[in-house]
MMTF fields as JSON, N, C-alpha, C and O atoms, coordinates in Angstrom:
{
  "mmtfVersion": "1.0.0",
  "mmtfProducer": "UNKNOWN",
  "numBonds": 455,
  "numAtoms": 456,
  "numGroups": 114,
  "numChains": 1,
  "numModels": 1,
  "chainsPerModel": [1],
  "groupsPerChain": [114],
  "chainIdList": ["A"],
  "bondAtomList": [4, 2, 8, 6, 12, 10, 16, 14, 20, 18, 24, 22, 28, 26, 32, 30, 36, 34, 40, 38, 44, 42, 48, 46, 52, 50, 56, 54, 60, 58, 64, 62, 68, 66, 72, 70, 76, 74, 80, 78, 84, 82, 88, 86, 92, 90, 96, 94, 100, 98, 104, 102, 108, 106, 112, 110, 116, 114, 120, 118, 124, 122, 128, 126, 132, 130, 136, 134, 140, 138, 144, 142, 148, 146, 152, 150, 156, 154, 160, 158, 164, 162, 168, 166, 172, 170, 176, 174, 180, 178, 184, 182, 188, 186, 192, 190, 196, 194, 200, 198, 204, 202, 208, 206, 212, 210, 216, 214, 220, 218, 224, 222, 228, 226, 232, 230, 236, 234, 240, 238, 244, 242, 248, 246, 252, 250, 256, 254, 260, 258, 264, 262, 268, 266, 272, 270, 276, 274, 280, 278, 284, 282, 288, 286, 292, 290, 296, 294, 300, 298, 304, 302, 308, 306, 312, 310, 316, 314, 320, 318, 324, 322, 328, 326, 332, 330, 336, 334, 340, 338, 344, 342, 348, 346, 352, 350, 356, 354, 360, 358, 364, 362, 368, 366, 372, 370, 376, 374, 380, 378, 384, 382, 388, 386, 392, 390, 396, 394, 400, 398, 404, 402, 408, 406, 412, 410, 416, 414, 420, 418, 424, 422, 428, 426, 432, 430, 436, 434, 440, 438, 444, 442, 448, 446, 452, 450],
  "bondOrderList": [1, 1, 1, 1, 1, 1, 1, 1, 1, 1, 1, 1, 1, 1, 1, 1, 1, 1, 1, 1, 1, 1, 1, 1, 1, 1, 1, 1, 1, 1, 1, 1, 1, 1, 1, 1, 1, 1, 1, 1, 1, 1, 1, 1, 1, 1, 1, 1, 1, 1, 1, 1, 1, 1, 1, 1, 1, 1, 1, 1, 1, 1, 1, 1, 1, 1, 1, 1, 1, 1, 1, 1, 1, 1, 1, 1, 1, 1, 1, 1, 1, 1, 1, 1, 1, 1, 1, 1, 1, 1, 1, 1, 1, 1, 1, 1, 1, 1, 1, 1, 1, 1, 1, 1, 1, 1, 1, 1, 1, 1, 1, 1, 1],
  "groupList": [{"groupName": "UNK", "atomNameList": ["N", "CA", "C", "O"], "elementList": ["N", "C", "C", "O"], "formalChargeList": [0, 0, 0, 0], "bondAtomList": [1, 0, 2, 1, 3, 2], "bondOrderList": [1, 1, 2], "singleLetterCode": "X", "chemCompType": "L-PEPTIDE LINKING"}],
  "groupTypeList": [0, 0, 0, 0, 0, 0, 0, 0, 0, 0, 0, 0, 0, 0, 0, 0, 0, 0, 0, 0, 0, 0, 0, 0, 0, 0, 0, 0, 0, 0, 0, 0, 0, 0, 0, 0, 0, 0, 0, 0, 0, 0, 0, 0, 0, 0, 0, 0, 0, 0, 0, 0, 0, 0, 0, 0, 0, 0, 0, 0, 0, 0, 0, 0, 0, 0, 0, 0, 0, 0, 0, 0, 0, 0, 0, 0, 0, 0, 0, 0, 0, 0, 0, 0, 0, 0, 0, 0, 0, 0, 0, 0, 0, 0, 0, 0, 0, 0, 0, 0, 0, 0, 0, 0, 0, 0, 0, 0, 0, 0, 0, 0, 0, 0],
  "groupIdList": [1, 2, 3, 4, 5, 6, 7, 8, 9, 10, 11, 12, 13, 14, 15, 16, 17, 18, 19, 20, 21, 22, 23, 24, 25, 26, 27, 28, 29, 30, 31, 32, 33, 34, 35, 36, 37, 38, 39, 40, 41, 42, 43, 44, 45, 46, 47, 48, 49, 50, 51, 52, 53, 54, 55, 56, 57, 58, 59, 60, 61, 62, 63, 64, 65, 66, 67, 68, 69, 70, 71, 72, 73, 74, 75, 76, 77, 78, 79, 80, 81, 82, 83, 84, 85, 86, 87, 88, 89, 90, 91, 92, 93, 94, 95, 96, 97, 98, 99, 100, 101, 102, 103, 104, 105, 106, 107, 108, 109, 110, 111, 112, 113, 114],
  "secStructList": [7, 3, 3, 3, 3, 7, 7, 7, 1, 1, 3, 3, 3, 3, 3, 3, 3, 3, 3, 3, 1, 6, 6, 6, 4, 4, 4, 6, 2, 2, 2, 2, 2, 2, 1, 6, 6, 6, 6, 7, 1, 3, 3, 3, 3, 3, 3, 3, 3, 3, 3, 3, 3, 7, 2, 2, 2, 2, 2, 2, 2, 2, 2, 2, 2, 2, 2, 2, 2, 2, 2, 6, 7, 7, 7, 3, 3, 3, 1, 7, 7, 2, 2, 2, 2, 2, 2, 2, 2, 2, 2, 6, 7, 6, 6, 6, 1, 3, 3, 3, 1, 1, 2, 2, 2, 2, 2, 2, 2, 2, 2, 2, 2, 7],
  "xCoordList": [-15.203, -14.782, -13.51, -12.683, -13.41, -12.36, -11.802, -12.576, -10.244, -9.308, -8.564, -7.743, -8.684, -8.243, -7.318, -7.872, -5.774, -4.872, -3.973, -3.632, -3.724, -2.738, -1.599, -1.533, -0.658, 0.257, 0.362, 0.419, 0.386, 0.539, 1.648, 1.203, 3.094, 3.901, 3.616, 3.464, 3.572, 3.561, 2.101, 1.634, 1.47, -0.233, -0.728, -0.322, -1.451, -2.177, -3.508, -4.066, -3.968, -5.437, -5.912, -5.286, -6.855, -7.851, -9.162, -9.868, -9.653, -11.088, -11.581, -10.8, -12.613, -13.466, -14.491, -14.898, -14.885, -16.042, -16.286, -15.536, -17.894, -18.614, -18.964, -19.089, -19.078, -19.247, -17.718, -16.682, -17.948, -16.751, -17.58, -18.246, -17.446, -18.164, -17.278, -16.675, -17.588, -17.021, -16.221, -15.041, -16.99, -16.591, -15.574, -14.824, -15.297, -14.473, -13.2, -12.217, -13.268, -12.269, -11.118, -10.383, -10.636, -9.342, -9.004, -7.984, -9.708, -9.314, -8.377, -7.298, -9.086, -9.083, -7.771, -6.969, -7.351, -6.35, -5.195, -4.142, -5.215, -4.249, -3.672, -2.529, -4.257, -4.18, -2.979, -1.844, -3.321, -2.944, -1.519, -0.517, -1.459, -0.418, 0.851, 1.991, 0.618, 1.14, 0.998, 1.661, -0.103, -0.345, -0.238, -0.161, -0.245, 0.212, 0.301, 1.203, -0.705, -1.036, 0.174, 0.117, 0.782, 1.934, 2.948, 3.163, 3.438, 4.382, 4.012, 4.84, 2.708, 2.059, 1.423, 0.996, 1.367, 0.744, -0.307, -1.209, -0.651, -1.385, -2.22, -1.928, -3.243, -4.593, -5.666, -6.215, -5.644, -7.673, -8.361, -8.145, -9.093, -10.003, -11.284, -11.914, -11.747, -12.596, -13.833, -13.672, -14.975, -15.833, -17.259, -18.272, -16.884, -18.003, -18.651, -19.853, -18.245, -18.339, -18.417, -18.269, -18.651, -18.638, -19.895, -20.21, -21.224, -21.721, -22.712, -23.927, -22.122, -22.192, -21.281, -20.297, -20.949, -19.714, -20.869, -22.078, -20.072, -20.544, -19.253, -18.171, -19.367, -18.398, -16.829, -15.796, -17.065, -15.518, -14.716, -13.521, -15.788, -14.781, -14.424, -13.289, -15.883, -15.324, -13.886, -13.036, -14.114, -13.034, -11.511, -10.668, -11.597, -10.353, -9.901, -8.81, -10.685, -10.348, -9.988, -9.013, -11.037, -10.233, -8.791, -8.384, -8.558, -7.201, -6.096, -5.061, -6.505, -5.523, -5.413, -4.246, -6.234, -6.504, -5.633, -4.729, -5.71, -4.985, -3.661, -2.98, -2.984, -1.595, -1.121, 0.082, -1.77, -1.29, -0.919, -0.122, -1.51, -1.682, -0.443, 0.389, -0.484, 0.446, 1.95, 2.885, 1.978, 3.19, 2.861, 3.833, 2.009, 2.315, 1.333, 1.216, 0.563, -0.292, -1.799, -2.126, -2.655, -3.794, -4.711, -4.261, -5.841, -7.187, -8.166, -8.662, -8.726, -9.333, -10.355, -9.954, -11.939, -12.674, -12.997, -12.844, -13.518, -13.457, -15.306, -15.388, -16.108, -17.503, -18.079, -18.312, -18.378, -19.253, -20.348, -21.012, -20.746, -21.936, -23.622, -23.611, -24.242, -25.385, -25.591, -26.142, -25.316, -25.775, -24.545, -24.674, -23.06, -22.326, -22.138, -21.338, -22.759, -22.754, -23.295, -22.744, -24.744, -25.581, -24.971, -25.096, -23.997, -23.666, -22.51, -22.306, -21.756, -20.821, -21.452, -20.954, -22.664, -23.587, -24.043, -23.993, -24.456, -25.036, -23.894, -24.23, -23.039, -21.38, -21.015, -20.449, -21.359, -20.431, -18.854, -17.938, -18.774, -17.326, -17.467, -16.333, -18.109, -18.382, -17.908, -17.806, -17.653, -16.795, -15.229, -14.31, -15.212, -13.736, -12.853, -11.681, -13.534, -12.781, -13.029, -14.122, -11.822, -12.354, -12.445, -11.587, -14.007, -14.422, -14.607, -14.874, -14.365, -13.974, -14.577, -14.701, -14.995, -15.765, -15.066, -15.51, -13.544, -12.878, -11.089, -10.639, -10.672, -9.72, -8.6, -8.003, -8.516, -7.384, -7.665, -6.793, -9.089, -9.105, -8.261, -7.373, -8.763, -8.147, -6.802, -6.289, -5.9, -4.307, -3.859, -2.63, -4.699, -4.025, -4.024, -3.389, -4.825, -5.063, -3.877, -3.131, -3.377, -2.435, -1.027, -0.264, -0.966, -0.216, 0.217, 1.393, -0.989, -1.08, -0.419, 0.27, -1.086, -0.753, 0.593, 1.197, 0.978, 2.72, 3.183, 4.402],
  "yCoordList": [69.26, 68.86, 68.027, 68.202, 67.101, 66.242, 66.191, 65.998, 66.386, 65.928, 64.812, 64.623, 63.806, 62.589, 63.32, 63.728, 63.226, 63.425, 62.238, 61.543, 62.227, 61.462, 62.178, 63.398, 61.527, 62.641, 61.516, 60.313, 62.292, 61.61, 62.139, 62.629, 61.973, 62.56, 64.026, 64.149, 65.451, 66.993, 67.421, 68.552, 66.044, 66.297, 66.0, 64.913, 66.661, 66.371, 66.442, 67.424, 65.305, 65.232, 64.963, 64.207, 65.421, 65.814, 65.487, 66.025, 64.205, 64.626, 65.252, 65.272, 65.798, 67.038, 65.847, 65.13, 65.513, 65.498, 66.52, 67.262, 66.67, 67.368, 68.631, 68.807, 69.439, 70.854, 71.73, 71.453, 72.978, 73.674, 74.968, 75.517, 75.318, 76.888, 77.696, 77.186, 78.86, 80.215, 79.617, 79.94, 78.362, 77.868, 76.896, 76.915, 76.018, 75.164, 75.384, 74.652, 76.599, 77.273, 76.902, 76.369, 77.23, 77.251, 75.266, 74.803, 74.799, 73.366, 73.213, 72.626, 74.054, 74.326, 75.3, 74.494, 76.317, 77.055, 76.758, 77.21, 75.938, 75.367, 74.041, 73.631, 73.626, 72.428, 73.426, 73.045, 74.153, 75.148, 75.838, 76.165, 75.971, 77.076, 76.348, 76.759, 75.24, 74.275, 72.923, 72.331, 72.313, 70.784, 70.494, 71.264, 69.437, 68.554, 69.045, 68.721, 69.95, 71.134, 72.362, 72.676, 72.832, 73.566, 73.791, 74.79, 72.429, 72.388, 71.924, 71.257, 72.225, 72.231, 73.334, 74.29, 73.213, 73.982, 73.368, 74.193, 72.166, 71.68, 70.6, 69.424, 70.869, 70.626, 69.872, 70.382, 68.548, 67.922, 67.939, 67.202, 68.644, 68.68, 67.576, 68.102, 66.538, 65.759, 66.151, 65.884, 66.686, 67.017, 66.604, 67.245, 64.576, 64.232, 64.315, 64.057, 64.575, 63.982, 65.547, 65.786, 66.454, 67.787, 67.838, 67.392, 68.318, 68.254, 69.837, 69.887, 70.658, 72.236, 72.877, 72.345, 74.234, 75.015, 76.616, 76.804, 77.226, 78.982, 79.731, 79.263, 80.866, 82.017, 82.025, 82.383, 81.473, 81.559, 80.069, 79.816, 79.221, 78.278, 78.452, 78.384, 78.794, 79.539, 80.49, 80.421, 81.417, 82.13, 82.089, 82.711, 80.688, 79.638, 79.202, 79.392, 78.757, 77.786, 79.071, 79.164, 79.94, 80.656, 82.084, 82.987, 81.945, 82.05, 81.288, 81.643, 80.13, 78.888, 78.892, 78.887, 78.898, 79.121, 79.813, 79.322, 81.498, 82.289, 82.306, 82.935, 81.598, 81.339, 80.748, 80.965, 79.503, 77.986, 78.847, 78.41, 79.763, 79.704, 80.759, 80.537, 81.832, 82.201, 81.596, 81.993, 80.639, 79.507, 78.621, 77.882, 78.422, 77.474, 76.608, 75.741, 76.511, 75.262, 75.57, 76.73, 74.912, 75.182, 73.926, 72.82, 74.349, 73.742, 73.232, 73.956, 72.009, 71.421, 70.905, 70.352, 70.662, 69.8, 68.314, 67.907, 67.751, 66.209, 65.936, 65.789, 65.875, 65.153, 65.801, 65.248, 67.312, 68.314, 67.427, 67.152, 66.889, 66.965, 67.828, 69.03, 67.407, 68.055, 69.465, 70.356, 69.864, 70.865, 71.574, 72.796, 71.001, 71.867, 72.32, 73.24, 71.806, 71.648, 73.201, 74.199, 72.982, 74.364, 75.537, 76.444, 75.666, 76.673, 77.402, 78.616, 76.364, 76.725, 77.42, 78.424, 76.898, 76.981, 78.519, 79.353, 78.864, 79.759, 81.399, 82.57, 81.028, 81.545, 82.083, 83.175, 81.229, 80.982, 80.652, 81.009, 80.147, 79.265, 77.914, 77.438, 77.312, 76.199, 76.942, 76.173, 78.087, 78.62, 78.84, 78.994, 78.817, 79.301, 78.064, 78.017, 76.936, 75.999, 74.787, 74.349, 74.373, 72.968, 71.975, 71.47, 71.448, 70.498, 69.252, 69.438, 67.949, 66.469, 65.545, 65.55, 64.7, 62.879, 62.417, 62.148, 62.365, 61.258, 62.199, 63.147, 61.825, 62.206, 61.923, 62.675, 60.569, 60.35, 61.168, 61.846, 61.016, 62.398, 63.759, 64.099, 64.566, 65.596, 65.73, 66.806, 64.519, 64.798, 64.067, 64.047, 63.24, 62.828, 64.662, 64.795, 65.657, 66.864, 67.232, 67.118, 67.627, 68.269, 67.838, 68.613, 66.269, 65.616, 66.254, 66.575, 66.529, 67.226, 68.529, 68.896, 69.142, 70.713, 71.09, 72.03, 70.354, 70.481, 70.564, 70.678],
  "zCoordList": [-102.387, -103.703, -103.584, -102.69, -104.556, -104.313, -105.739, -106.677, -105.975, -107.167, -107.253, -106.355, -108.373, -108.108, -109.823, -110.844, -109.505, -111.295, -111.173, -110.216, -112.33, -113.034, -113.732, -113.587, -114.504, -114.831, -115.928, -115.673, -117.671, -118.485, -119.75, -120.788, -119.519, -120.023, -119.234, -118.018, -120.565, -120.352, -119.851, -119.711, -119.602, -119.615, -118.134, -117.722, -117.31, -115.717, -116.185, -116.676, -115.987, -115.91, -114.708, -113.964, -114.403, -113.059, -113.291, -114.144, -112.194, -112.27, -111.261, -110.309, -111.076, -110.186, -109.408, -110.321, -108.49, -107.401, -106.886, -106.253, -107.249, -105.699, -106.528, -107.74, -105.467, -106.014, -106.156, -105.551, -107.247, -107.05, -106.869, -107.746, -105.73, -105.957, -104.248, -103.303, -104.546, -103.015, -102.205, -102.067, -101.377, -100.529, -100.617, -99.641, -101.513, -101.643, -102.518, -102.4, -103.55, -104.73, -104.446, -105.276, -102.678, -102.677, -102.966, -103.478, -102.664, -103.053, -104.199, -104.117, -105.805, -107.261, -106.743, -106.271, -106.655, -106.498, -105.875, -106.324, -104.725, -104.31, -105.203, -105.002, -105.861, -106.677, -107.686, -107.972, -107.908, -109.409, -108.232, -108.867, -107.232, -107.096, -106.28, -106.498, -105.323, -104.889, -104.581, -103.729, -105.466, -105.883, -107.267, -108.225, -107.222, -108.424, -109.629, -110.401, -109.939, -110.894, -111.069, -112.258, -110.682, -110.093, -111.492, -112.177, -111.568, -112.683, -114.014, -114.634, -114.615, -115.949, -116.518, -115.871, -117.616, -118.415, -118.979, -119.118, -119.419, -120.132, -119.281, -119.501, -118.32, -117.795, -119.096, -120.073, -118.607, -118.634, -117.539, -116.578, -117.601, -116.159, -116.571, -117.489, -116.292, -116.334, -115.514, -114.324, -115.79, -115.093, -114.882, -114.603, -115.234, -115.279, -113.792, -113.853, -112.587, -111.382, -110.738, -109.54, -111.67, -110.889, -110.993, -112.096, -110.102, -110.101, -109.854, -110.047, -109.539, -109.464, -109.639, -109.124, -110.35, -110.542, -110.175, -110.315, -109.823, -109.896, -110.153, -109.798, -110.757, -111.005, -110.445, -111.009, -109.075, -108.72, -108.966, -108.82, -109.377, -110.317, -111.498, -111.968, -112.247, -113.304, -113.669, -114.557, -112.464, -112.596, -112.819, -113.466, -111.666, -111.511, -112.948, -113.486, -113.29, -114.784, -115.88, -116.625, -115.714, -117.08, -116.499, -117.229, -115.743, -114.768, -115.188, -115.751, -114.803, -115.124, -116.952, -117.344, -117.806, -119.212, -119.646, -120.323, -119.281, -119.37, -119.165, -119.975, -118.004, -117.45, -117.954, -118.097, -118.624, -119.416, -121.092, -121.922, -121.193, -122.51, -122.888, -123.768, -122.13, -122.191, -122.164, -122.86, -121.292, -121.442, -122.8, -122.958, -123.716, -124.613, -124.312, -125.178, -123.392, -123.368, -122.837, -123.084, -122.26, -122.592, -121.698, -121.396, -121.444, -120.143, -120.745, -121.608, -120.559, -121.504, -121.018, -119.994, -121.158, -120.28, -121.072, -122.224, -119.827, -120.544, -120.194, -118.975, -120.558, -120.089, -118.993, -117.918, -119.338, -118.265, -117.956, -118.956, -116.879, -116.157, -116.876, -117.143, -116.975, -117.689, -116.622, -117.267, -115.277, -115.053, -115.126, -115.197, -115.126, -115.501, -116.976, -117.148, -118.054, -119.348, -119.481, -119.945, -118.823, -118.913, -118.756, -119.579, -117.304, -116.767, -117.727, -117.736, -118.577, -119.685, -120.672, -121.18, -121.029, -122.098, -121.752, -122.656, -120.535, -120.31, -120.254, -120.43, -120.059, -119.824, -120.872, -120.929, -122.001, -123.314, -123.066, -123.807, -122.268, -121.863, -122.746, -122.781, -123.275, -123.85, -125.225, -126.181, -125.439, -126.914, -126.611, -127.416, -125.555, -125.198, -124.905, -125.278, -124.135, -123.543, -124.557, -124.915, -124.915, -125.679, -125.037, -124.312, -125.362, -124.298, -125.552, -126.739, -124.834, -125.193, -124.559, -123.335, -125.281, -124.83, -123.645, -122.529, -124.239, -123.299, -122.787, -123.431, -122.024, -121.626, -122.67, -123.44, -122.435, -124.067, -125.431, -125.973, -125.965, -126.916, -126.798, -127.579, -125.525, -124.901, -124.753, -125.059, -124.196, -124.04, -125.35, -125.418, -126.798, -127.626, -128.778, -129.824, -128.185, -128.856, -128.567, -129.54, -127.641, -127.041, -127.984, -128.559, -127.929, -129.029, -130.15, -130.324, -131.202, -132.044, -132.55, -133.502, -131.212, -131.316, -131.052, -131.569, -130.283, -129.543, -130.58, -130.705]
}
């Protein structure tokens, strides 16, 4: 799996390649505990380019959800992938996470809410 972010003002957006699942997580966790991810609260994860997720990504994200939110801010998806769409769908994470068209939608939300 590969993370390509940007940093936009209080906002890190991330897009996802590849798969996120068992084997690769710590990629997703290290991103969150000592990469770029580190010093935010307020995550777009872009997931048009993810192309498989299982449970321990899942897990990751609503981890990170939880941590952000408690600080004030909050994890957002941008354009799930149709088989990651399902796996939300199937989850009911697609009720929990607010998911968005476009990335600028997503960090102009954040705008808002601040």
């Amino acid at each position: 799996m590969k993370i390509h972010c940007s940093e936009h003002e209080s906002v890190i957006v991330a897009r996802l390649e590849g798969e996120l699942d068992a084997e690769n997580v710590a990629v997703l966790s290290e991103f969150f505990e000592t990469g770029p991810g580190s010093d935010y609260v307020q995550f777009v994860f872009d997931l048009s380019g993810l192309e498989y997720i299982d449970s321990s990504g899942l897990g990751a994200f609503v981890k990170r959800m939880k941590e952000a939110r408690k600080k004030g801010g909050d994890v957002k998806f941008v354009a799930p992938s149709e088989d990651v769409r399902k796996v939300l769908e199937l989850t009911r994470l697609d009720r929990v996470f607010d998911i968005r068209e476009s990335s600028e939608e997503a960090r102009e939300n954040f705008c808002t809410v601040s």
